[in-house]
PDB file of N, CA, C and O in Angstrom:
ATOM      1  N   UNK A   1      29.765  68.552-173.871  1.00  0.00           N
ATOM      2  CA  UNK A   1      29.402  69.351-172.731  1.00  0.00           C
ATOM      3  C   UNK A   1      28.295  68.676-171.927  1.00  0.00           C
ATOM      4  O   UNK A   1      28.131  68.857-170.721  1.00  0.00           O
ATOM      5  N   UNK A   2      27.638  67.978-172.604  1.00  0.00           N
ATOM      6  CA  UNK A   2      26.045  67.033-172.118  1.00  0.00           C
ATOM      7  C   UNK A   2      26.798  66.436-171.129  1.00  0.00           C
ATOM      8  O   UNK A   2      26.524  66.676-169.954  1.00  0.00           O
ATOM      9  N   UNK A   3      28.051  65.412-171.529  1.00  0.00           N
ATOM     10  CA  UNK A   3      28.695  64.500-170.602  1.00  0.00           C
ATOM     11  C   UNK A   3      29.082  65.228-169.279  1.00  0.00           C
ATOM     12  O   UNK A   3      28.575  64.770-168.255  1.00  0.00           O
ATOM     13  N   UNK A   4      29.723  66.055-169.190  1.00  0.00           N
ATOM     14  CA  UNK A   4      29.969  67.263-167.914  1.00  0.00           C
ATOM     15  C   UNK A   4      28.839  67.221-166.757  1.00  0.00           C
ATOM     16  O   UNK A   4      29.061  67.032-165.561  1.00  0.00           O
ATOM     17  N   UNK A   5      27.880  67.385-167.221  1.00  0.00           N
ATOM     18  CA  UNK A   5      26.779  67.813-166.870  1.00  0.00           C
ATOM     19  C   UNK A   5      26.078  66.567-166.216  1.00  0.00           C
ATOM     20  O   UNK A   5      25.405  66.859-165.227  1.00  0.00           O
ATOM     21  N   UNK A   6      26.095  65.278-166.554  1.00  0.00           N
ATOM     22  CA  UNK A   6      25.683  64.366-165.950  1.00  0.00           C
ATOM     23  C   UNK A   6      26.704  63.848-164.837  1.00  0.00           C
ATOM     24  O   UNK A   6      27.905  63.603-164.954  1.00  0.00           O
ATOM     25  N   UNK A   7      25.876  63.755-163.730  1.00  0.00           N
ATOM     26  CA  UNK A   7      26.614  63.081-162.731  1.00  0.00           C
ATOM     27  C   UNK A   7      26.593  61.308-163.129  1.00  0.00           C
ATOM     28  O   UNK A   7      25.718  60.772-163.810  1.00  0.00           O
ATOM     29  N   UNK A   8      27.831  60.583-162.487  1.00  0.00           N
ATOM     30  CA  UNK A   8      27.929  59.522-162.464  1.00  0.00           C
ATOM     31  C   UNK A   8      27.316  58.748-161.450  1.00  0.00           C
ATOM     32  O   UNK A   8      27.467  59.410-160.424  1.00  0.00           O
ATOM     33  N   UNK A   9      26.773  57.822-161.208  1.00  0.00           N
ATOM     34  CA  UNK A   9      25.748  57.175-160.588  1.00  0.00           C
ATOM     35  C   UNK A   9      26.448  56.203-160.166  1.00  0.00           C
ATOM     36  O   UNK A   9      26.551  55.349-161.047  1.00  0.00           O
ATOM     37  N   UNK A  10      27.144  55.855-158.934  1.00  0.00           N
ATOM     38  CA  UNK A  10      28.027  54.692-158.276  1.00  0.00           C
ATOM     39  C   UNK A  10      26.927  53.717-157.515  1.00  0.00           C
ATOM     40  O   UNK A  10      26.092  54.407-156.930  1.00  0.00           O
ATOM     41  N   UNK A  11      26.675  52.103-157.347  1.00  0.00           N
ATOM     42  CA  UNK A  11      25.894  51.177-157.030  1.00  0.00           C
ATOM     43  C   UNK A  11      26.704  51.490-155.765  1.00  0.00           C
ATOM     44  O   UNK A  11      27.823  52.005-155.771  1.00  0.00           O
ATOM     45  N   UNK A  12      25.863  51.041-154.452  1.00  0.00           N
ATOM     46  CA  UNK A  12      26.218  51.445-153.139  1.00  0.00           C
ATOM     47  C   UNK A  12      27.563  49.924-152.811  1.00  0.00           C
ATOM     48  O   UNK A  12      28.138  49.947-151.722  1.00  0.00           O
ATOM     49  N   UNK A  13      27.859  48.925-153.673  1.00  0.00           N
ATOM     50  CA  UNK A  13      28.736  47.970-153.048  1.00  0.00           C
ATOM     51  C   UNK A  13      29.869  49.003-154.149  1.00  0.00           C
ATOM     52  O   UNK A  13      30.973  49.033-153.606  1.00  0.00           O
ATOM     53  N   UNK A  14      29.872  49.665-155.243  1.00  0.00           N
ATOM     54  CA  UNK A  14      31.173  50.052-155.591  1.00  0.00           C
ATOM     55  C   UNK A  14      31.525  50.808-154.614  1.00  0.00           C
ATOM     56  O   UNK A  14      32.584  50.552-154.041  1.00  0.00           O
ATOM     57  N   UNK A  15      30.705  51.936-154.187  1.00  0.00           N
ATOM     58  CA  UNK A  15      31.137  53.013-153.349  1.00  0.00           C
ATOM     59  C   UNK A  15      32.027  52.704-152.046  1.00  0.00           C
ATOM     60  O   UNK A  15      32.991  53.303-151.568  1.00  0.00           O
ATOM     61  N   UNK A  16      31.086  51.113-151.508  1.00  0.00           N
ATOM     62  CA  UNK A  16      31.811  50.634-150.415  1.00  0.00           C
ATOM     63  C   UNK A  16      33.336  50.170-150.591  1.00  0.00           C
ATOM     64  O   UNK A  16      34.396  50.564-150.105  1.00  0.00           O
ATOM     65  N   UNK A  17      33.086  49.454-151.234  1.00  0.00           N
ATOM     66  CA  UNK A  17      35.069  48.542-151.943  1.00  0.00           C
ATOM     67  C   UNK A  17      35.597  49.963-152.369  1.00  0.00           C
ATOM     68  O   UNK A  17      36.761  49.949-151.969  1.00  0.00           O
ATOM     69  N   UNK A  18      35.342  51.324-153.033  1.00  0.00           N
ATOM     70  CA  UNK A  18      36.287  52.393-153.243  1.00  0.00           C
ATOM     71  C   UNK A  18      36.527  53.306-151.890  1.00  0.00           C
ATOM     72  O   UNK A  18      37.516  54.032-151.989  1.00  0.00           O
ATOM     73  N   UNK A  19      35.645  53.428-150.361  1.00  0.00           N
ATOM     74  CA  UNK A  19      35.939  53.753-149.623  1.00  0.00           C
ATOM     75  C   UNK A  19      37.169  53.236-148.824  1.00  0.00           C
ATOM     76  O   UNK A  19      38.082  53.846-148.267  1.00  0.00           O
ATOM     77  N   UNK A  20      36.823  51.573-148.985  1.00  0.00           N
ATOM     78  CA  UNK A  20      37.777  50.810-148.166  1.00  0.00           C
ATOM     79  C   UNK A  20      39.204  50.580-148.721  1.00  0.00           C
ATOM     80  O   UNK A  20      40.197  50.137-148.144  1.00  0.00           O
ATOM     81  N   UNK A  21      39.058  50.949-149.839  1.00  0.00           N
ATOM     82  CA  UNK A  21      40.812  50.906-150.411  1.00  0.00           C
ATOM     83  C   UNK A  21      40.988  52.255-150.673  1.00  0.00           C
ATOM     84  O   UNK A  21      42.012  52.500-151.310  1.00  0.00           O
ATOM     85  N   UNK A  22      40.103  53.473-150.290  1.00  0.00           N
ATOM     86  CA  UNK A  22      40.762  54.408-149.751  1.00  0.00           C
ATOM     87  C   UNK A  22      41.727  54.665-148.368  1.00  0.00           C
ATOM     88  O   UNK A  22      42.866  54.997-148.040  1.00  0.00           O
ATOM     89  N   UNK A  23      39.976  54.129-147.624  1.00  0.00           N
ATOM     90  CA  UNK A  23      40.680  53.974-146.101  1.00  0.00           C
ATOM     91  C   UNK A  23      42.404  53.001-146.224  1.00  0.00           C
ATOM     92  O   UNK A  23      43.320  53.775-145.942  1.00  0.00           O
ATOM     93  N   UNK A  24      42.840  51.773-146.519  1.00  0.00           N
ATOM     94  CA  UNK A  24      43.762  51.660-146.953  1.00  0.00           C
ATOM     95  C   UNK A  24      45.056  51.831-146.764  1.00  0.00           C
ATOM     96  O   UNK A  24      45.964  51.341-146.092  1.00  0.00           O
ATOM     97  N   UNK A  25      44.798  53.102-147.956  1.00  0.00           N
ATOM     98  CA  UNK A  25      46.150  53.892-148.301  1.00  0.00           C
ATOM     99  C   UNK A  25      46.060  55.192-146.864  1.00  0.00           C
ATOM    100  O   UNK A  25      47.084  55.869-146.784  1.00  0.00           O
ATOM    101  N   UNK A  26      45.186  55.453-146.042  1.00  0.00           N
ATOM    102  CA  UNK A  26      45.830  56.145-145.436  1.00  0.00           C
ATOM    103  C   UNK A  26      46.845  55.726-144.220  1.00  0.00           C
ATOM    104  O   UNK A  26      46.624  54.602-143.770  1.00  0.00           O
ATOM    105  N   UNK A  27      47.595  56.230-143.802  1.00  0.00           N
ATOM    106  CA  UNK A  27      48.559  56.407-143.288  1.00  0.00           C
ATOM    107  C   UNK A  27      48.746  56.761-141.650  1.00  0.00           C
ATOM    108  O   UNK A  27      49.171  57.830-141.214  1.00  0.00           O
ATOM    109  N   UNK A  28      48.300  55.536-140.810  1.00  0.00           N
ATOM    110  CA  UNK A  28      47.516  56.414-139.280  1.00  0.00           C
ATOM    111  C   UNK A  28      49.057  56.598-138.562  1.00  0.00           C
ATOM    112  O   UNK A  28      50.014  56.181-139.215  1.00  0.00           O
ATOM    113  N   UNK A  29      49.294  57.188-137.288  1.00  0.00           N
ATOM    114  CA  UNK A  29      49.959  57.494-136.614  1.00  0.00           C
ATOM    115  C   UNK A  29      49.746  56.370-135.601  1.00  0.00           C
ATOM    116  O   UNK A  29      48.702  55.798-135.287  1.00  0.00           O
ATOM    117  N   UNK A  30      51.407  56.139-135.029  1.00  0.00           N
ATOM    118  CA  UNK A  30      51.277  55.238-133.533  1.00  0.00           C
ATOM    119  C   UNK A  30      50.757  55.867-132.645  1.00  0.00           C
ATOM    120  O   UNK A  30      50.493  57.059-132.801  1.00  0.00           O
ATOM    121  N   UNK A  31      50.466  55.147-131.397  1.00  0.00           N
ATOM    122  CA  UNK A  31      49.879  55.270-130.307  1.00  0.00           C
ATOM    123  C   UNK A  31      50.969  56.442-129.762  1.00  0.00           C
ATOM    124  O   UNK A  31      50.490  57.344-129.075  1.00  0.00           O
ATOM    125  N   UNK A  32      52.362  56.459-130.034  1.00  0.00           N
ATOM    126  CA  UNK A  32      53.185  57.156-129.070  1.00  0.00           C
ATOM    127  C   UNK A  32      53.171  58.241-129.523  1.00  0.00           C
ATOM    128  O   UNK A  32      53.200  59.242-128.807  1.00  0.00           O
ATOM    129  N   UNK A  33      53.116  58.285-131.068  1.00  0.00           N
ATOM    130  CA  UNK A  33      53.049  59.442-131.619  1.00  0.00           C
ATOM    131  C   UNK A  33      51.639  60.367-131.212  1.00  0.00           C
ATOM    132  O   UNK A  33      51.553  61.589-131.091  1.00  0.00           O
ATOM    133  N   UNK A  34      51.058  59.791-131.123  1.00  0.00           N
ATOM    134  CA  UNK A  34      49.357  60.272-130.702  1.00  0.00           C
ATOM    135  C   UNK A  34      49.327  60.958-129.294  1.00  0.00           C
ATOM    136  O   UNK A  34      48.552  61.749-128.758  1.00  0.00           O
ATOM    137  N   UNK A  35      50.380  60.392-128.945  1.00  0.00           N
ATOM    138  CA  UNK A  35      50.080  60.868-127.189  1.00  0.00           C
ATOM    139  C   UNK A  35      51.154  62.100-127.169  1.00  0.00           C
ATOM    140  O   UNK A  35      50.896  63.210-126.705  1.00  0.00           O
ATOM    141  N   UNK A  36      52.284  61.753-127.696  1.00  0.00           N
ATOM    142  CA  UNK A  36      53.279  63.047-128.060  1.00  0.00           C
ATOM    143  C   UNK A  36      52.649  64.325-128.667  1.00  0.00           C
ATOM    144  O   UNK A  36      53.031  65.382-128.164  1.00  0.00           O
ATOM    145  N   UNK A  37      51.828  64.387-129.578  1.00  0.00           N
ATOM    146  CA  UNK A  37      51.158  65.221-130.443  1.00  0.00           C
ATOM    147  C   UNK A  37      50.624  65.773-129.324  1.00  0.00           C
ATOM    148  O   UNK A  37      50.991  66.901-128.994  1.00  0.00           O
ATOM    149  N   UNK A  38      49.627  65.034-128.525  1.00  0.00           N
ATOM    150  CA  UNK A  38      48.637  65.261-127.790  1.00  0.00           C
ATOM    151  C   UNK A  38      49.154  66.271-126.592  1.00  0.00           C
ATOM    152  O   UNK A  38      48.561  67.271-126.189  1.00  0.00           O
ATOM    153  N   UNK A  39      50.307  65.793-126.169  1.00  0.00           N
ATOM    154  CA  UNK A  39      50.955  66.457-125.447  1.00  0.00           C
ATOM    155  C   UNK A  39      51.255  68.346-125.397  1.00  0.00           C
ATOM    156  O   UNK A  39      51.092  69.207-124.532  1.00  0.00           O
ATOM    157  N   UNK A  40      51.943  68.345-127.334  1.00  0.00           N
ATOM    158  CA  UNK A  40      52.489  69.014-127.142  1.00  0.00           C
ATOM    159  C   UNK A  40      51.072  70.126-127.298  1.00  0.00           C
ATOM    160  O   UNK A  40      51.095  71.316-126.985  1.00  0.00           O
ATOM    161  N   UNK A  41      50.073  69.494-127.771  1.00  0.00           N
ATOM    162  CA  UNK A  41      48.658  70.514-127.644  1.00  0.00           C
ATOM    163  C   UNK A  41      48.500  70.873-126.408  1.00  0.00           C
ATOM    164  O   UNK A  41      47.793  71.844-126.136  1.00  0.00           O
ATOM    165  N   UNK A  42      48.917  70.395-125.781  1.00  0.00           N
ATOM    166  CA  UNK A  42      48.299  70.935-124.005  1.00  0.00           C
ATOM    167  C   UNK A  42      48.926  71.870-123.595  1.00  0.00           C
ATOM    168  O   UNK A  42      48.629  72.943-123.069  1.00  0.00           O
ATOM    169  N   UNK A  43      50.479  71.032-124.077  1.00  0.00           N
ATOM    170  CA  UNK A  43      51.166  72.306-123.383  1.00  0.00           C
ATOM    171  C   UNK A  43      51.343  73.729-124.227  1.00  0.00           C
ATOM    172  O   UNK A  43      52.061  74.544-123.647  1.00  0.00           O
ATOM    173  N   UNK A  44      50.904  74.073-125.262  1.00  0.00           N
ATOM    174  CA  UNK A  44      51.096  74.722-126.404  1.00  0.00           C
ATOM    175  C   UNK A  44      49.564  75.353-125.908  1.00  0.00           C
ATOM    176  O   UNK A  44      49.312  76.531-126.162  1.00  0.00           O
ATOM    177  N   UNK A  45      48.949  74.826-125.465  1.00  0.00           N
ATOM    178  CA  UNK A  45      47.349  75.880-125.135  1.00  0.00           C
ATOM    179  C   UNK A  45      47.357  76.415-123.471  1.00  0.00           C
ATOM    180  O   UNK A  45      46.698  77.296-122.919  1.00  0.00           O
ATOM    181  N   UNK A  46      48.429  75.452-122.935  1.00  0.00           N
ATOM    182  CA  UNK A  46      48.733  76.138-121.719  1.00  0.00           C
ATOM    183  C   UNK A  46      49.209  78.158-121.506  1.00  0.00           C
ATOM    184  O   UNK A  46      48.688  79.172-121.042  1.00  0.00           O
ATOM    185  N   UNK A  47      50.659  77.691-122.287  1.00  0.00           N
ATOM    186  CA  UNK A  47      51.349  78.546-122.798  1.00  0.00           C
ATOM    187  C   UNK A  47      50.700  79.821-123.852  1.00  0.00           C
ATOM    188  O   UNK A  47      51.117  80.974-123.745  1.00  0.00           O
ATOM    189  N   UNK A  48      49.841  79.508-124.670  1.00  0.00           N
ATOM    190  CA  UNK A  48      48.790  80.627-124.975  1.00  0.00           C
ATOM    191  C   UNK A  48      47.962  81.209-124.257  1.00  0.00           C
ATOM    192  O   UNK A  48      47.680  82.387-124.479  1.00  0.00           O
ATOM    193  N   UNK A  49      47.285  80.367-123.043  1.00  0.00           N
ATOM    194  CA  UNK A  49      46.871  80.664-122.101  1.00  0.00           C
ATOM    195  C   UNK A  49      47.304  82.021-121.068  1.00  0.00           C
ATOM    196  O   UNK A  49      46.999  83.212-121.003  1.00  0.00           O
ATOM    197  N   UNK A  50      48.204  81.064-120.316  1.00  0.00           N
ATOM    198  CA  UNK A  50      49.204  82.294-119.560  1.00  0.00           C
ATOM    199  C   UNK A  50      49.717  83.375-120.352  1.00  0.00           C
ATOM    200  O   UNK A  50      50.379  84.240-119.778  1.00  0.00           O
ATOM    201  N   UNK A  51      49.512  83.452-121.573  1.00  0.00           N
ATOM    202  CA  UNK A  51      50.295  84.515-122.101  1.00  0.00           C
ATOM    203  C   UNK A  51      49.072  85.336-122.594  1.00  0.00           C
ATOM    204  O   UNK A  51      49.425  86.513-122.658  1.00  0.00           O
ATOM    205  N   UNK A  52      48.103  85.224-122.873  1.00  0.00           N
ATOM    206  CA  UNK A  52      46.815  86.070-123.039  1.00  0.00           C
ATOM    207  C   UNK A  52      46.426  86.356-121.878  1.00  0.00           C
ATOM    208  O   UNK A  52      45.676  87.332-121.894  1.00  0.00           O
ATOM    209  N   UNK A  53      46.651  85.824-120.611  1.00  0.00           N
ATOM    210  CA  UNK A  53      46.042  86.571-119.219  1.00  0.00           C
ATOM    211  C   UNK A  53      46.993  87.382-118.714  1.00  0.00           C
ATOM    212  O   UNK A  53      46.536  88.258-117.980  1.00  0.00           O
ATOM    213  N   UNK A  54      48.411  87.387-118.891  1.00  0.00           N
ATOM    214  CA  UNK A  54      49.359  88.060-118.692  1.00  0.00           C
ATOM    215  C   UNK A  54      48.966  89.510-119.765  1.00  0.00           C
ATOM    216  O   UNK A  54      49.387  90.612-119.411  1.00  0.00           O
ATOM    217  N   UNK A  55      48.433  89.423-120.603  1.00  0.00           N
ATOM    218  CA  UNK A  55      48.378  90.723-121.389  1.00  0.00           C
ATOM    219  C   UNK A  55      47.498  91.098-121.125  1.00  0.00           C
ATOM    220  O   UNK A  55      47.604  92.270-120.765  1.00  0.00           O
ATOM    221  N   UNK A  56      46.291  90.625-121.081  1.00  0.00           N
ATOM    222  CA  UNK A  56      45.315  91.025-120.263  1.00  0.00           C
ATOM    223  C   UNK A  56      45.213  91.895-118.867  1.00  0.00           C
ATOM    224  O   UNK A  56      44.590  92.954-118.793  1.00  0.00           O
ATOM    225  N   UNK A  57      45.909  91.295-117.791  1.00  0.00           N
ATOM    226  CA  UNK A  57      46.023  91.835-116.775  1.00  0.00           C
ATOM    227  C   UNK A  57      47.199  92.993-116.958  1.00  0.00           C
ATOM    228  O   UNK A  57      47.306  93.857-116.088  1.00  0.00           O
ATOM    229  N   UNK A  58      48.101  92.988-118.142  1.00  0.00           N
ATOM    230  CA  UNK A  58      48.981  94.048-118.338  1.00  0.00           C
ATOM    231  C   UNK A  58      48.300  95.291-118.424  1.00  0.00           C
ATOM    232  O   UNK A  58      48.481  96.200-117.614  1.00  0.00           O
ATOM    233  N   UNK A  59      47.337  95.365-119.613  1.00  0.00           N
ATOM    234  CA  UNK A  59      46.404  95.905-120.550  1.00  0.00           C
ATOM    235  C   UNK A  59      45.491  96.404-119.635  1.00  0.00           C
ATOM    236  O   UNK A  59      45.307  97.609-119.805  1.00  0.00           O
ATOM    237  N   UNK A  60      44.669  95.784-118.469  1.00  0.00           N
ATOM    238  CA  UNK A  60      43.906  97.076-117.541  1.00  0.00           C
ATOM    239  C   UNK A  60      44.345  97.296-116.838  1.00  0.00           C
ATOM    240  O   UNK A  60      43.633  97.995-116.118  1.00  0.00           O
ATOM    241  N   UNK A  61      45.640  97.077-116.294  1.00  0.00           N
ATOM    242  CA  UNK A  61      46.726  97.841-115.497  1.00  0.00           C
ATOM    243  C   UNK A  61      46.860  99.259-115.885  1.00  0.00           C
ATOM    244  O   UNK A  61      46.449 100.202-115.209  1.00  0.00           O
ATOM    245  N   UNK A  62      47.580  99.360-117.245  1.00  0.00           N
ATOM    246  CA  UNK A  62      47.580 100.399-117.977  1.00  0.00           C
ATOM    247  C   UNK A  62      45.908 101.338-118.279  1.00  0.00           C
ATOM    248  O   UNK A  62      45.699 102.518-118.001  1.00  0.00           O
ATOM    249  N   UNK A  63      45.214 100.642-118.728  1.00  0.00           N
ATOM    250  CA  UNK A  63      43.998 101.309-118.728  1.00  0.00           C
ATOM    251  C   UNK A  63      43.634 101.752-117.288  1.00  0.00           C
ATOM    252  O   UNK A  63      42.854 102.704-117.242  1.00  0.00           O
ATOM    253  N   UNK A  64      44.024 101.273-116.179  1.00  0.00           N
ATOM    254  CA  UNK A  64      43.350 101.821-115.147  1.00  0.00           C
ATOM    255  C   UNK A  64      44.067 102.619-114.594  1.00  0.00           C
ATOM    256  O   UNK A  64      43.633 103.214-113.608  1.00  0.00           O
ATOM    257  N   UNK A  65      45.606 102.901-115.157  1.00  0.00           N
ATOM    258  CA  UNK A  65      46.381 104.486-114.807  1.00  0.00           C
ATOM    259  C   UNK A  65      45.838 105.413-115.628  1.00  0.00           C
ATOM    260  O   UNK A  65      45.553 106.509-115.145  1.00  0.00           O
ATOM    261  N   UNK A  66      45.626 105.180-116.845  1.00  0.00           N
ATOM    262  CA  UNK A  66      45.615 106.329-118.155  1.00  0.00           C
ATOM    263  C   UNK A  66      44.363 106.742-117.661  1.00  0.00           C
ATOM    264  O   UNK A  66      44.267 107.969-117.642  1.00  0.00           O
ATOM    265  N   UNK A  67      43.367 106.136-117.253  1.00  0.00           N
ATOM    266  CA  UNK A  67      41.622 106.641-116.781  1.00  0.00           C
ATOM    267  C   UNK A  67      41.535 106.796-114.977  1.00  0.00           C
ATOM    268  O   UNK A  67      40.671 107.434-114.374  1.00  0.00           O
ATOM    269  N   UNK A  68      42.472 106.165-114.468  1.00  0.00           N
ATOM    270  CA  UNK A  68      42.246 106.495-113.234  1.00  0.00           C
ATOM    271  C   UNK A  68      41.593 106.324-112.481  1.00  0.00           C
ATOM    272  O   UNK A  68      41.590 106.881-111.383  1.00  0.00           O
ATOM    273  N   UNK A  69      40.287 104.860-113.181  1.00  0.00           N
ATOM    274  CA  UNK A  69      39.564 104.014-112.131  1.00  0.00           C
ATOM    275  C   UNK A  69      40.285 103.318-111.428  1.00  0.00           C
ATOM    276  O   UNK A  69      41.491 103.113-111.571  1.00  0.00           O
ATOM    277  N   UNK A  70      39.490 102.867-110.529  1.00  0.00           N
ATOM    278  CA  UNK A  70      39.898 101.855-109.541  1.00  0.00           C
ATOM    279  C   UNK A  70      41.035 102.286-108.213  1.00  0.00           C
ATOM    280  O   UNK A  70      41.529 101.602-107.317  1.00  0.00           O
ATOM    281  N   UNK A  71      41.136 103.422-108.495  1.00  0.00           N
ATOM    282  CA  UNK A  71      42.743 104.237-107.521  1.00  0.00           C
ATOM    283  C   UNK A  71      41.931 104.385-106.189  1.00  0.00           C
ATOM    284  O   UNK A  71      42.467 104.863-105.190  1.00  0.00           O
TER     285      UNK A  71
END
């Protein structure tokens, strides 16, 4: 249980050589893919966009018949 309990103590050149053959193995995306992705975020926050101001403006439409401000 003693062993548990102690942390392991890495010299700062292991840490470096185990970052970099982490970095490595990961796996980056192309440029086209990056811009495609990128894309479809825009248009995907567009589209949330217009569709939360559309309910919005639905929503005190209705509130402003049921209360009868603004008439």
């Amino acid at each position: 249980m003693a062993d548990k309990d102690k942390k392991k103590s890495v010299d700062p050149v292991t840490f470096v050589r185990q970052v970099e053959a982490e970095g490595r193995k990961v796996t980056w995306t192309s440029p086209s893919e990056t811009i495609q992705a990128t894309i479809m975020v825009v248009i995907m926050s567009i589209l949330v966009a217009l569709f939360l101001f559309m309910a919005d403006q639905i929503i005190g439409v209705l509130i402003r018949m049921l209360t009868g401000l603004g008439a």
